[in-house]
C-alpha positions in Angstrom: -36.4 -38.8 13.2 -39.3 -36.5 12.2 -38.8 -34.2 14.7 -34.7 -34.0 13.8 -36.2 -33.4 10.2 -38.3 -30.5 11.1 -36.2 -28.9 13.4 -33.5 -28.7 10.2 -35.9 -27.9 8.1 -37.1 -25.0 10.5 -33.4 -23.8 10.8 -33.3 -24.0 7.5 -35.7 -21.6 6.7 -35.2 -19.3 9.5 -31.5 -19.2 7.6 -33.2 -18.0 4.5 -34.6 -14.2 3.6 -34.0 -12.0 6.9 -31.8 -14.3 8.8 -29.6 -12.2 11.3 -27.6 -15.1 12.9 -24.1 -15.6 12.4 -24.5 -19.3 11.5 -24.4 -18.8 8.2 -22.8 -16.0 5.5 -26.1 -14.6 4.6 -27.5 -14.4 7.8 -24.4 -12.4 9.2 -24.0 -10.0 6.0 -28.4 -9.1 6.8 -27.8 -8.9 10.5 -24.7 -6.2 10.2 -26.7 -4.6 7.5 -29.8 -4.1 10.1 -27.4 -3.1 12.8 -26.1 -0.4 11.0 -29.5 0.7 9.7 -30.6 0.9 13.4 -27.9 2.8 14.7 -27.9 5.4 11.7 -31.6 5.7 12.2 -31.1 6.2 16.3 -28.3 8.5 15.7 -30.3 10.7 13.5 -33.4 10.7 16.1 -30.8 11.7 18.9 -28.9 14.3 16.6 -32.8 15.9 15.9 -33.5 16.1 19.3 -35.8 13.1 19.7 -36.0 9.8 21.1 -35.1 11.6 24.4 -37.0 10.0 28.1 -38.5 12.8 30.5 -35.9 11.9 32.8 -33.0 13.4 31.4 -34.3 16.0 28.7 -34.6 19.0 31.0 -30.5 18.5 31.7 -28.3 19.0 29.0 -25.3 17.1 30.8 -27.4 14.5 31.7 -29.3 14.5 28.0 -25.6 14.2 26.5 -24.4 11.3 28.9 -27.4 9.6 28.2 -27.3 9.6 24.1 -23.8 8.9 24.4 -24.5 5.7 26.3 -27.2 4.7 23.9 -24.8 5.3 21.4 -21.6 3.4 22.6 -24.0 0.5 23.3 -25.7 0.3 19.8 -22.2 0.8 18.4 -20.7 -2.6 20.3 -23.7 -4.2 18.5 -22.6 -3.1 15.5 -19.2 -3.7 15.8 -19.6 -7.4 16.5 -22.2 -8.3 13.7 -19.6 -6.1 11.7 -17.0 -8.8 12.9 -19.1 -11.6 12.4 -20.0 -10.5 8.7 -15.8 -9.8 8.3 -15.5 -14.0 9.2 -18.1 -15.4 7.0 -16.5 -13.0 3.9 -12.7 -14.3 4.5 -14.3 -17.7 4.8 -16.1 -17.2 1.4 -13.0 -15.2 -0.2 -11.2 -18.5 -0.8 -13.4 -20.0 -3.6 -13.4 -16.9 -4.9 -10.0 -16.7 -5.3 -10.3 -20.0 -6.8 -12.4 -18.8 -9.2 -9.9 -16.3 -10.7 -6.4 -18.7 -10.8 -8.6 -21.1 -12.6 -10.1 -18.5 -14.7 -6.6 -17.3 -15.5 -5.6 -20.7 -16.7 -8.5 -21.1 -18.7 -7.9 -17.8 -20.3 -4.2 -18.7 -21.1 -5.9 -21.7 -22.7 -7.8 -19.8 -25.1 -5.2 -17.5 -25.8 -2.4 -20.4 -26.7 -5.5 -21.7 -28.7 -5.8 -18.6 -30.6 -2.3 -18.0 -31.3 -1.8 -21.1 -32.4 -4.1 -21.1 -35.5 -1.5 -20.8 -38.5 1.4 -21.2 -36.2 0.6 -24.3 -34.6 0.9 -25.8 -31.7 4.6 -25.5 -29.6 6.6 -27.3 -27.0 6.5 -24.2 -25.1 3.0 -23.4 -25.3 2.5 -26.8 -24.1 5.0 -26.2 -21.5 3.5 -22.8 -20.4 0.5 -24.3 -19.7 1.7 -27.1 -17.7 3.5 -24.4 -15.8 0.3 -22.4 -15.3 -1.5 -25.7 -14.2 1.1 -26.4 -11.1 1.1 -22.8 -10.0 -3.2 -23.0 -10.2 -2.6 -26.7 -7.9 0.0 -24.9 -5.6 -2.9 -22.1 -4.9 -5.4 -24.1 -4.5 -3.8 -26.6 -2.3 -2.5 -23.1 -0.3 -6.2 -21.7 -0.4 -7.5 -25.1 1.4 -4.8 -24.9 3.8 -6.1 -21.4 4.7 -9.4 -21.7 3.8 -10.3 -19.6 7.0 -8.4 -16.4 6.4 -9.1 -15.8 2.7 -7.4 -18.9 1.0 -5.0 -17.6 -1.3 -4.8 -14.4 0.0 -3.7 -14.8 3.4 -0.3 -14.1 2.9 -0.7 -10.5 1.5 -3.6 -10.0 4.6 -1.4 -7.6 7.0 -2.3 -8.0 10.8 -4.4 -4.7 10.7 -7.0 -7.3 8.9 -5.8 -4.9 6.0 -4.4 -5.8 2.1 -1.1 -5.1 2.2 0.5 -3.2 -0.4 4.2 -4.2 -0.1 2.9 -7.9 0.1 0.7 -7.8 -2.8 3.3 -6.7 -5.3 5.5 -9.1 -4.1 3.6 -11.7 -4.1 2.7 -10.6 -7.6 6.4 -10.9 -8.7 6.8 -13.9 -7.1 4.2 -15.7 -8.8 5.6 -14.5 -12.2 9.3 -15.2 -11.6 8.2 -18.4 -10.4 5.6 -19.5 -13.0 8.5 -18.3 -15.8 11.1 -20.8 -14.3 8.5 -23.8 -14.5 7.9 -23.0 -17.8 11.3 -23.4 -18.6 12.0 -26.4 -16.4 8.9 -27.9 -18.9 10.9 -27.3 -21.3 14.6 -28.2 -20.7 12.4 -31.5 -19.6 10.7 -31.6 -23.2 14.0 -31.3 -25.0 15.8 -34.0 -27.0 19.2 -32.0 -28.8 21.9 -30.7 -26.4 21.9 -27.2 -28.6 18.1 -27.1 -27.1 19.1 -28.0 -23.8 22.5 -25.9 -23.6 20.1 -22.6 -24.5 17.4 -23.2 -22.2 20.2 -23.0 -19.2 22.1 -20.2 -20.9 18.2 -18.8 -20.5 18.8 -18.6 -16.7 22.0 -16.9 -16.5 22.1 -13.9 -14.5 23.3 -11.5 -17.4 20.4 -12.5 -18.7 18.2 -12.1 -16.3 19.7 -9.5 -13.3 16.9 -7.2 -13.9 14.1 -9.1 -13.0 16.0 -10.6 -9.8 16.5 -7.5 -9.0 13.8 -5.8 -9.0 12.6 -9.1 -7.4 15.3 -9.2 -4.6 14.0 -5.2 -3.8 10.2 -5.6 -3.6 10.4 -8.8 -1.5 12.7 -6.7 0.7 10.5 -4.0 0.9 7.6 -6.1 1.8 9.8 -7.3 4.9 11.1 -4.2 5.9 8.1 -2.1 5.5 6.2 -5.3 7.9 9.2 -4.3 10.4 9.2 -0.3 10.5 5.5 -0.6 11.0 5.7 -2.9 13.9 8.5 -0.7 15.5 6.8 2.1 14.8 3.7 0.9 16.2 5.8 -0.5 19.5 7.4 3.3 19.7 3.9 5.0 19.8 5.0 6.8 16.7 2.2 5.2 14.3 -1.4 4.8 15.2 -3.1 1.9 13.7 -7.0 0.5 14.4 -8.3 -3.2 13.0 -10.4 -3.1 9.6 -13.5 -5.3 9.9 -12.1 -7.2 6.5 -9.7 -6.5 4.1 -10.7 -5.3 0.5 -9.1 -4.2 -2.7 -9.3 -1.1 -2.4 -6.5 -1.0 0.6 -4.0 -1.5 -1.9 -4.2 2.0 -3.2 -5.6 3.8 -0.3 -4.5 4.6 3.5 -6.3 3.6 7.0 -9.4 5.8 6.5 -9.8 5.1 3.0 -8.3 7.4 1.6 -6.2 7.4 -2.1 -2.6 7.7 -0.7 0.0 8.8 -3.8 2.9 6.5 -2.7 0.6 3.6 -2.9 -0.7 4.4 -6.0 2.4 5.0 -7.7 4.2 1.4 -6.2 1.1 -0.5 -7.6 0.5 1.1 -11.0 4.6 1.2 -11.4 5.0 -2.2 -10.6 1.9 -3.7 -12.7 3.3 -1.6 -15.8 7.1 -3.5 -15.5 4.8 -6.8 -14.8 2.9 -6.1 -17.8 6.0 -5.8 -19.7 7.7 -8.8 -17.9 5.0 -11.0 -19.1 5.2 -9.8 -22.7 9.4 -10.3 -23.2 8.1 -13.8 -21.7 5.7 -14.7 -24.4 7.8 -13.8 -26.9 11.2 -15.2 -25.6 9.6 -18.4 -23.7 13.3 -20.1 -23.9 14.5 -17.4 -21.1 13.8 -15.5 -17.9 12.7 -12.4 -19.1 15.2 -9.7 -19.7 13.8 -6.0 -18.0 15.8 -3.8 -19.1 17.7 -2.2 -16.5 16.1 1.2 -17.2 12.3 -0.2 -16.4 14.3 -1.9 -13.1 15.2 1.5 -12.0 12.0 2.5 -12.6 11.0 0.3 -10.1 13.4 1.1 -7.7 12.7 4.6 -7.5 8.9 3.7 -6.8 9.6 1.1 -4.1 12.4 3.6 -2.3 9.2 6.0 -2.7 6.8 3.9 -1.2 9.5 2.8 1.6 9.8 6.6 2.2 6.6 7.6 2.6 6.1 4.6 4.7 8.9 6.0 7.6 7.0 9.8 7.2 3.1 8.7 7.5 1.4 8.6 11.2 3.1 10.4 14.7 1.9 10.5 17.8 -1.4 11.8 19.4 -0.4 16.0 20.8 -2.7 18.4 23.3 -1.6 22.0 22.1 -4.2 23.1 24.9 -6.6 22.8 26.8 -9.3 25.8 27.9 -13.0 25.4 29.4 -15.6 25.4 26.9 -18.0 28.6 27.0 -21.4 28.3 25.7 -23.3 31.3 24.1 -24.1 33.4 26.8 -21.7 32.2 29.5 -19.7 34.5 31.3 -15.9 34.0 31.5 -14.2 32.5 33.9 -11.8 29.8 35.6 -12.3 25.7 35.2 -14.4 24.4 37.5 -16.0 20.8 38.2 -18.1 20.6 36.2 -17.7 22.7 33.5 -16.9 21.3 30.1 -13.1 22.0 28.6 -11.9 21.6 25.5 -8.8 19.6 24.8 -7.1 20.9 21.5 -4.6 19.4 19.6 -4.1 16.9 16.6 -3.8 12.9 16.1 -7.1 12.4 18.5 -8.8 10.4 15.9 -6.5 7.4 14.2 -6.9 6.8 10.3 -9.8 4.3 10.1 -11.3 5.0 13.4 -13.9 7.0 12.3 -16.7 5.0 13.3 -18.3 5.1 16.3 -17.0 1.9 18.4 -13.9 3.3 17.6 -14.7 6.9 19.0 -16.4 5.6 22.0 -13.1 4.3 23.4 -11.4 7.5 23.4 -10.5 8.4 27.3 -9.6 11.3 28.7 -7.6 11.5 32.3 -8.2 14.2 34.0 -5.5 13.7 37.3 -6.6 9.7 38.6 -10.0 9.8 36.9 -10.8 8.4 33.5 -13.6 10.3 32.0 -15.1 8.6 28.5 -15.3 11.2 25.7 -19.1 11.5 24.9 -20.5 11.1 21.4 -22.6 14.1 20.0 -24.5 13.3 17.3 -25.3 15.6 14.2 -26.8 14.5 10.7 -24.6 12.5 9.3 -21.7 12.3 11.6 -20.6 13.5 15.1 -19.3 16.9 16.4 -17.7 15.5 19.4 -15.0 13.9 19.1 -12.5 15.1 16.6 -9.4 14.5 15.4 -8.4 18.4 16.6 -11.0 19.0 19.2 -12.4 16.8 22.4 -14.7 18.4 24.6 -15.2 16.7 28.2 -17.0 17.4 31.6 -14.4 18.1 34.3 -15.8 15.0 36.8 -16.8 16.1 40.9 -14.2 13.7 41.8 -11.2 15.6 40.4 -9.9 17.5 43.3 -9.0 21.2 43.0 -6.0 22.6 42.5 -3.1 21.7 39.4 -4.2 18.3 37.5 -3.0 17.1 34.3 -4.9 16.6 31.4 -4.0 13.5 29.0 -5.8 11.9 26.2 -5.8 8.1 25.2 -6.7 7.2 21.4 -8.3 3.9 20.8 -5.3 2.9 19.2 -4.5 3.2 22.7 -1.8 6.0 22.5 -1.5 8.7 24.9 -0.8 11.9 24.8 2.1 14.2 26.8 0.2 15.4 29.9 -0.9 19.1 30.1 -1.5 21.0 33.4 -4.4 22.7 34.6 -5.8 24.5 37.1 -9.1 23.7 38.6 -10.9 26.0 41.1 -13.8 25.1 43.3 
């Protein structure tokens, strides 16, 4: 029994300050964090020339190969504390979102509260709240069930490990619409007159309430269709997409590589504004579904046809314009040899979000039957090989002479058309 209690007890301080396990959520946050201060720091010796062995330094192909390997090793480390750390957050993200529906339903509290002073206390304040308290116990019991990917926000988690916009404002919507028929269900429940009762039905009629459903009906359609032109696109080679480490907030608003994309933007901020507005014609008129009017619907419309559009027009295939051997400073011109380095140019090389190096490690390029690995060049800050326009590659001894084809392999694991050419001996 001792023993059992100091071996916890050891575990349980070697889980405390610099842990770098992934046992635990602290000790897998501090051991990506270390990863990814080591391979910064070697990628800035390599990119200053240092950190080089005898062996290798007086060859600059060999040099190159040799930092690239170091590289592409330190990256894989990197990449799976970064996946470790990406777990233990989605594993924590479901208290958090805890947190916030139960802050929301405090904060309703305090607002009825406030309201209420000279007015005084309602049926339907009562019944909003009781509505707000079912929709907190319907998250909560959904944020157990999928305690493991994010609790309540596991639904609107796309399968790029990504927030997903489409699914986040309908889920938004849905939450709403839903939440405003349980308030009146509390009420038509609390009522004693038929006049009460007969108005609280009237409340649901669809003259009444068209706009809402339809701006409902479009977003959840959107959200299902924009899931299934990605996935075709995706199947068709037509759209590149890489796995995120974890999802955040920010991928509502932004694209793959973290950019600020303006048909995301505009979807979210258009369809919080008509939410916003929603929730207002609710408070005042808490005896029916809110009436958008239909000019704030179109409104909506127009943003999610935006956001569908720009949806079918984002991402395309991976192209070599050309190919041509790379000439150093002080080269003299001539044919492609083994060898020699060429430069493959073109566009879509690099995938949005695959900027980092495990990504870039795993672009391939085939050069006839042989699969040659595109090394990683380190400068301050970054790399200068690969691009997203430019690879440059050694032509291997084991690539015969004579017409080959050039082709390029993403590590969304796209190819490329094949381009011709000619190697001499």
């Amino acid at each position: 029994m001792a023993v059992q209690e100091a071996g916890q007890g050891a575990r349980a301080r070697a889980h405390e300050g610099g842990c770098t396990c992934g046992d635990c959520p602290h000790g897998a946050r501090e051991g990506h964090r270390r990863a990814v201060a080591e391979f910064l720091r070697k990628r800035d010796e390599f990119a200053a020339g240092q950190g080089l062995p005898a062996a290798v330094a007086h060859s600059a192909s060999a040099s190159r190969q040799w930092v690239s390997a170091e590289l592409t090793q330190t990256a894989g480390t990197v990449t799976a504390h970064g996946r470790a750390e990406g777990d233990a957050w989605l594993a924590r993200l479901w208290q958090r979102t805890l947190y916030v529906v139960w802050a929301a339903v405090v904060l309703l509290l305090l607002g009825q509260a406030l309201t209420a002073i000279g007015a005084g206390w309602s049926s339907a304040r009562t019944a909003g709240l009781l509505a707000a308290l079912v929709t907190a116990g319907a998250l909560t019991a959904a944020s157990w069930f999928h305690r493991a990917r994010g609790g309540a926000l596991a639904p609107v988690i796309g399968e790029d490990n990504r927030m997903s916009t489409s699914r986040t404002v309908a889920a938004a919507w849905v939450l709403f619409v839903a939440y405003a028929v349980l308030l009146l269900a509390g009420r038509l429940a609390a009522a004693s007159g038929h006049r009460e009762r007969d108005a609280l039905i009237s409340g649901l009629d669809l003259a009444r309430g068209a706009g809402i459903v339809t701006v409902l009906a479009v977003v959840c359609g959107i959200a299902v269709l924009v899931r299934r032109v990605v996935a075709v696109r995706v199947l068709g080679q037509r759209l590149q997409k890489v796995r995120a480490h974890r999802p955040r907030a920010a991928d509502l608003l932004t694209d793959d590589s973290g950019r600020g994309t303006f048909t995301d933007i505009q979807y979210v901020v258009i369809g919080a504004v008509a939410l916003v507005f929603a929730a207002v014609r609710l408070a005042r008129r808490p005896d029916q579904l809110p009436d958008l009017p239909w000019g704030l619907a179109l409104l909506v419309l127009v943003s999610a046809a935006t956001y569908l559009a720009g949806k079918y027009a984002e991402g395309g295939r991976p192209v070599i314009l050309s190919v041509v051997r790379a000439r150093e400073a002080g080269d003299l011109d001539g044919p492609i040899r083994t060898g020699d380095d060429i430069e493959i140019r073109g566009a879509g090389f690099v995938p949005p979000g695959a900027q980092s190096a495990d990504h870039l490690s795993r672009l391939v390029v085939r050069i006839g039957a042989v699969d040659v690995h595109v090394p990683l060049i380190p400068v301050t800050g970054g790399f200068s090989n690969p691009t997203d326009a430019v690879l440059t590659v050694p032509v291997p001894a084991d690539v015969d002479p004579g017409r080959v084809e050039v082709q390029v392999v993403t590590a969304a694991g796209i190819a490329t058309e094949r381009c011709a050419i000619e190697v001499t001996e």
